[in-house]
Short mmCIF file of the C-alpha atoms (twelve columns), coordinates in Angstrom:
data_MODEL
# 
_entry.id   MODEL 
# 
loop_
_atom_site.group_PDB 
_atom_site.id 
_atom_site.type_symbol 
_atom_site.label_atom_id 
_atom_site.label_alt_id 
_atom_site.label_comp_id 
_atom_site.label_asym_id 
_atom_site.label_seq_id 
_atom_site.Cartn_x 
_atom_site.Cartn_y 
_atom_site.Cartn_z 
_atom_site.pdbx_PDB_model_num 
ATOM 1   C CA . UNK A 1   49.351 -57.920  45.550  1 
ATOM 2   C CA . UNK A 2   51.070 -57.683  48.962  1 
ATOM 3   C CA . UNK A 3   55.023 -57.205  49.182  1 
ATOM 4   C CA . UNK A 4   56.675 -59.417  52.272  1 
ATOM 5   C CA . UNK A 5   59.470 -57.665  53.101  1 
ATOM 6   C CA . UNK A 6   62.844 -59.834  52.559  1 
ATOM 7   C CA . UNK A 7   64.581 -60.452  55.566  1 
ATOM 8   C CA . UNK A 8   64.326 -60.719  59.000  1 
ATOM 9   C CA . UNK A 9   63.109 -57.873  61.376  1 
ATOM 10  C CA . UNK A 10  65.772 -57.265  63.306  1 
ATOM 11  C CA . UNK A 11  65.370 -56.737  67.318  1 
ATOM 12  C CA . UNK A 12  68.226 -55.242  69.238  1 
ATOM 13  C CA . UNK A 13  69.918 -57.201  71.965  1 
ATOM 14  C CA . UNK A 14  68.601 -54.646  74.639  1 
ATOM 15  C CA . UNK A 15  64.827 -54.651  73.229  1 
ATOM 16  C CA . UNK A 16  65.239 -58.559  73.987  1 
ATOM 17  C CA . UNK A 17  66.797 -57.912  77.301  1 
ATOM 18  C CA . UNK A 18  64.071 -55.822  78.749  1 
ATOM 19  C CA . UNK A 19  61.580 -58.179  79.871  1 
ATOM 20  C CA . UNK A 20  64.111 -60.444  81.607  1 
ATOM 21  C CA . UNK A 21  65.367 -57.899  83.694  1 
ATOM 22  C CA . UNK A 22  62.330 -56.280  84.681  1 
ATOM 23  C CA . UNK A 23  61.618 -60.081  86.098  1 
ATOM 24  C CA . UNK A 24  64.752 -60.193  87.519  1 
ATOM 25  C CA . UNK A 25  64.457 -56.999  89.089  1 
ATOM 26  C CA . UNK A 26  60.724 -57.220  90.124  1 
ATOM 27  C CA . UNK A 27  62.117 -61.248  92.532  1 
ATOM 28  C CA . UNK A 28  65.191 -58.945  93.559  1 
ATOM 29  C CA . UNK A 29  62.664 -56.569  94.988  1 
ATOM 30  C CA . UNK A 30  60.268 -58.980  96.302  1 
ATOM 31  C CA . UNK A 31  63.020 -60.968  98.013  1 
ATOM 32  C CA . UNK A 32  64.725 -57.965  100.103 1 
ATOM 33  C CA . UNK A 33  60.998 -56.364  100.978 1 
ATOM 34  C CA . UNK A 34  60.520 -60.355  102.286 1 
ATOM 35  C CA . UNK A 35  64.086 -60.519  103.841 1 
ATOM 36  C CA . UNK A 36  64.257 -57.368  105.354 1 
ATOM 37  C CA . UNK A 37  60.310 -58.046  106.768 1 
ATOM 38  C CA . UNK A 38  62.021 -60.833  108.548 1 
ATOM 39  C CA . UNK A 39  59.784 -63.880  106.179 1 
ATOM 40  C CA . UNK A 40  61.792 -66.817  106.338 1 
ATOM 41  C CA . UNK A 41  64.286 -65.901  108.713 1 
ATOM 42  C CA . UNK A 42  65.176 -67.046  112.178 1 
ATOM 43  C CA . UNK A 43  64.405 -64.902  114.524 1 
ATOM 44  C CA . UNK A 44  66.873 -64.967  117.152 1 
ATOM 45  C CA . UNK A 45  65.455 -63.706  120.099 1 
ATOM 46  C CA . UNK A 46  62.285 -65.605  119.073 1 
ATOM 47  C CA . UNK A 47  64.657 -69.077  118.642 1 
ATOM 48  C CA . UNK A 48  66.318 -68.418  122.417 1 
ATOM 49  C CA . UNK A 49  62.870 -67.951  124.672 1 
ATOM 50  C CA . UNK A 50  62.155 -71.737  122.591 1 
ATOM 51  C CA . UNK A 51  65.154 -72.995  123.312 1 
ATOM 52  C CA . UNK A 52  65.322 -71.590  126.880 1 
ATOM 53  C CA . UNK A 53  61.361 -73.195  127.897 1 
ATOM 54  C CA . UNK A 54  61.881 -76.610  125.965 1 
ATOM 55  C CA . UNK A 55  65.468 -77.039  127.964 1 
ATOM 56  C CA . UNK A 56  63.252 -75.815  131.188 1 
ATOM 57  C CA . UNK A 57  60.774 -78.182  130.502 1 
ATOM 58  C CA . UNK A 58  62.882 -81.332  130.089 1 
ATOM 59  C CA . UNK A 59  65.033 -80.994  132.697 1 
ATOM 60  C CA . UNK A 60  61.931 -80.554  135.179 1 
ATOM 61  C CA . UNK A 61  60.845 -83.618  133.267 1 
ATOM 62  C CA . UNK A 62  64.156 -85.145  133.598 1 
ATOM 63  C CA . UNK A 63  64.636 -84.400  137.795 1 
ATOM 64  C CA . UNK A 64  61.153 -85.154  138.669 1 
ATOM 65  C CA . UNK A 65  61.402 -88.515  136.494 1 
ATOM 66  C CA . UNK A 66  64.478 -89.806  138.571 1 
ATOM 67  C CA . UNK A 67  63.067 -88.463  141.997 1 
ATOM 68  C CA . UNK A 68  60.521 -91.122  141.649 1 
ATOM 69  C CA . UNK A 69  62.494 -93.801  140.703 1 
ATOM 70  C CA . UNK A 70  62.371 -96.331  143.295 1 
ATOM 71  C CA . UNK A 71  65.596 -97.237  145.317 1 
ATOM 72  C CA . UNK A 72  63.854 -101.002 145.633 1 
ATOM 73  C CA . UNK A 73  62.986 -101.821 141.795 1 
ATOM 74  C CA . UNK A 74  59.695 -101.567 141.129 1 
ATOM 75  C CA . UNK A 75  57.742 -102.904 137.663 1 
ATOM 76  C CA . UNK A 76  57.694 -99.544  136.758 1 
ATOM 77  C CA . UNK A 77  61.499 -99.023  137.212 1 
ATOM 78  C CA . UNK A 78  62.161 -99.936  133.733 1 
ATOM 79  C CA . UNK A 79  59.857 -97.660  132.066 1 
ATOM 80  C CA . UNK A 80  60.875 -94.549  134.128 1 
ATOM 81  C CA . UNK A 81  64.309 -95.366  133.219 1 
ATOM 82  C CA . UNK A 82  63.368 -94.927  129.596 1 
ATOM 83  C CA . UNK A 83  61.551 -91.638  130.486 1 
ATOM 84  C CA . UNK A 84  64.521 -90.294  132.236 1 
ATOM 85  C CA . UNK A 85  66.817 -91.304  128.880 1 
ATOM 86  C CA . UNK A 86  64.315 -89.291  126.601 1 
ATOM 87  C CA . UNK A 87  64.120 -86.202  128.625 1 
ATOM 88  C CA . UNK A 88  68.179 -85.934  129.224 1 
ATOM 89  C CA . UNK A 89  68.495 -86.879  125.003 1 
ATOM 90  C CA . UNK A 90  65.821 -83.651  124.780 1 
ATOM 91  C CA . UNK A 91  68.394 -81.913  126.187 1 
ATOM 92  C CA . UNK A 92  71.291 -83.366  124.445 1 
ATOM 93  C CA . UNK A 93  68.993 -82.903  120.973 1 
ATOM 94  C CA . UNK A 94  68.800 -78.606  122.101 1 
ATOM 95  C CA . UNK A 95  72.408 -79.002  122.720 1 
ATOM 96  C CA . UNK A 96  72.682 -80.190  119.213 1 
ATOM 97  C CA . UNK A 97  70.400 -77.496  117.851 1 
ATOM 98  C CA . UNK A 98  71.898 -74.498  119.705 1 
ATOM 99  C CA . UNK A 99  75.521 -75.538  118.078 1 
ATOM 100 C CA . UNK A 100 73.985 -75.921  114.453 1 
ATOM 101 C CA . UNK A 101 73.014 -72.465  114.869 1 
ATOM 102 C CA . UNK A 102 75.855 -70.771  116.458 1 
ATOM 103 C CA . UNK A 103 78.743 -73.279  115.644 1 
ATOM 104 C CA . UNK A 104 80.948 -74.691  118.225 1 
ATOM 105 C CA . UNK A 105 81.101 -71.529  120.997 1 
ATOM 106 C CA . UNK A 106 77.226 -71.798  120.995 1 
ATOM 107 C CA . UNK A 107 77.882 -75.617  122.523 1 
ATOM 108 C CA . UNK A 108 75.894 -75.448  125.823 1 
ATOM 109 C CA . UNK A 109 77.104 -78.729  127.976 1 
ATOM 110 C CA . UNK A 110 79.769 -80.685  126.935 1 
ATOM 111 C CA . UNK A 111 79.034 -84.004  125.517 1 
ATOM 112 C CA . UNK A 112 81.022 -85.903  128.371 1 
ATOM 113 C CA . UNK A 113 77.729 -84.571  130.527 1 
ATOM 114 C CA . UNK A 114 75.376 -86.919  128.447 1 
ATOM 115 C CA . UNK A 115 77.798 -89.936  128.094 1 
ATOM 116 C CA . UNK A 116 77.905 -89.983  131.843 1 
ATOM 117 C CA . UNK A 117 74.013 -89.954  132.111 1 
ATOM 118 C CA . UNK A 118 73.713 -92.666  129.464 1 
ATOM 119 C CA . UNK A 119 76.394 -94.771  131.074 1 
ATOM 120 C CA . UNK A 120 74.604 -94.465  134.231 1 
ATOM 121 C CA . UNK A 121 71.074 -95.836  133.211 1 
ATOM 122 C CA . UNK A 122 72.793 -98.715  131.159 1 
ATOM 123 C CA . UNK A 123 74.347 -99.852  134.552 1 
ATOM 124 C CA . UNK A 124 71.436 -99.283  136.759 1 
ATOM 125 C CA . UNK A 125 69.520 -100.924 133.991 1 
ATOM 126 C CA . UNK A 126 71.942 -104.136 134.226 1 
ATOM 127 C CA . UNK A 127 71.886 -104.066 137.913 1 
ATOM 128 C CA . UNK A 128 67.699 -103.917 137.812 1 
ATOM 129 C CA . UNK A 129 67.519 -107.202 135.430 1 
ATOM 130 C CA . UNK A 130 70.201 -108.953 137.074 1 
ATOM 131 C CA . UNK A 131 68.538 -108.608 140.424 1 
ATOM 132 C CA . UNK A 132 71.313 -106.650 142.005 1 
ATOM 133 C CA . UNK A 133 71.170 -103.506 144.435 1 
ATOM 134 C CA . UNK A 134 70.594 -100.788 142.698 1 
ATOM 135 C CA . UNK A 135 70.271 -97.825  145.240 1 
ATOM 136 C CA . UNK A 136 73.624 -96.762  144.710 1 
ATOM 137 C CA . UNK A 137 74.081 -96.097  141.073 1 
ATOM 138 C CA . UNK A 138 70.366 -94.282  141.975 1 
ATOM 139 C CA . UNK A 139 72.397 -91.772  143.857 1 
ATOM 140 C CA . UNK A 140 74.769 -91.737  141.055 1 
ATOM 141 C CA . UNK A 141 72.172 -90.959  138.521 1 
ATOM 142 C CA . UNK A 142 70.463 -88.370  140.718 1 
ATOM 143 C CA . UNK A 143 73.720 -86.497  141.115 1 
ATOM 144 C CA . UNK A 144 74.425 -86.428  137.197 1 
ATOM 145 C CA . UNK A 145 70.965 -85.329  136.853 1 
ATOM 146 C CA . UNK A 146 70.973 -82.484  139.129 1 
ATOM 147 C CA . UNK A 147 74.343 -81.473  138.130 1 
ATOM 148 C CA . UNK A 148 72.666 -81.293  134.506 1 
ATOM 149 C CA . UNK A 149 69.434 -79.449  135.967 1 
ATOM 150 C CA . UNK A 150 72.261 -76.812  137.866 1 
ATOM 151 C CA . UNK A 151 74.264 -75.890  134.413 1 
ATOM 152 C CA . UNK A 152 70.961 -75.728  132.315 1 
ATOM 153 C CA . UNK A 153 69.499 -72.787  135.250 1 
ATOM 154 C CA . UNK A 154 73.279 -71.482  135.029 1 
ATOM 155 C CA . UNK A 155 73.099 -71.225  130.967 1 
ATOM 156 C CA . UNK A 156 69.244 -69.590  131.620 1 
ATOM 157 C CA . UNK A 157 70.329 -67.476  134.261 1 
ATOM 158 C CA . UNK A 158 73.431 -66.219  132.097 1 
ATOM 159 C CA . UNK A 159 70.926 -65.622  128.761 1 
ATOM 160 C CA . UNK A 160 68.764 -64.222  130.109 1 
ATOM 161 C CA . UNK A 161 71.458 -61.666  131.826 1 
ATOM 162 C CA . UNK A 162 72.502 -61.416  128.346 1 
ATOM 163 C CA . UNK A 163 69.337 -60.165  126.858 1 
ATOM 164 C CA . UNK A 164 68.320 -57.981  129.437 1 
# 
């Protein structure tokens, strides 16, 4: 006949305790080999040469977009106005980006900048439907949008000072 032997078998606390910290110890290890490898971070110098071509690219969009806007109110008027919009909010939306990342100092144009874009192709969009003359809020726009295009190559030419 075969004696059971009364009672539990007792396991210590720290026999128990093994396993889970060996897992524990085994992500710990896993996640500073991946953090210090750079997985799943930013990489800032990376995140800046982005930033710095998109911005390039939209406000070469942005320029070349209002330099063929026609002072007489063409068909196509409308639609190039809408073009122009996008490419300036492109550069609002990096704006954006650039302060999510480095807070309020990392702010690149002020938002006054955009507002007076925006307010801009409202009127000149008004003026177009309405039938009105239209080349001077043209020259308006054009000097908002090259005074936008001459602070984005003086934030470029400042970074990339910076990083040099």
């Amino acid at each position: 006949m075969m004696r059971y032997p009364r009672g539990y078998n007792r396991v210590s606390l720290a026999t128990r305790l093994k396993p889970i910290i060996l897992i524990v110890l085994v992500l710990l290890a896993a996640f500073l080999i991946f953090r210090f490898a750079g997985v799943g971070g930013i990489n800032e110098g990376n995140f800046e040469v982005q930033r710095n071509s998109e911005l390039r690219s939209e406000m070469q969009n942005a320029v070349s977009s209002v330099n063929s806007l026609s002072r007489l109110g063409s068909s196509t008027t409308s639609g190039m106005l809408g073009r122009v919009r996008q490419y300036v909010h492109g550069v609002e939306v990096i704006n954006d980006l650039n302060v999510s990342m480095y807070g309020e100092v990392g702010r690149l144009y002020p938002q006054s900048v955009f507002t007076n874009i925006y307010s801009i192709i409202e009127e000149y969009e008004a003026k177009l439907s309405s039938g009105q003359k239209v080349s001077d809020v043209l020259s308006r726009l054009s000097e908002a949008v090259n005074e936008l295009n001459d602070r984005t190559y003086t934030i470029l030419g400042v970074v990339q000072e910076a990083a040099e």
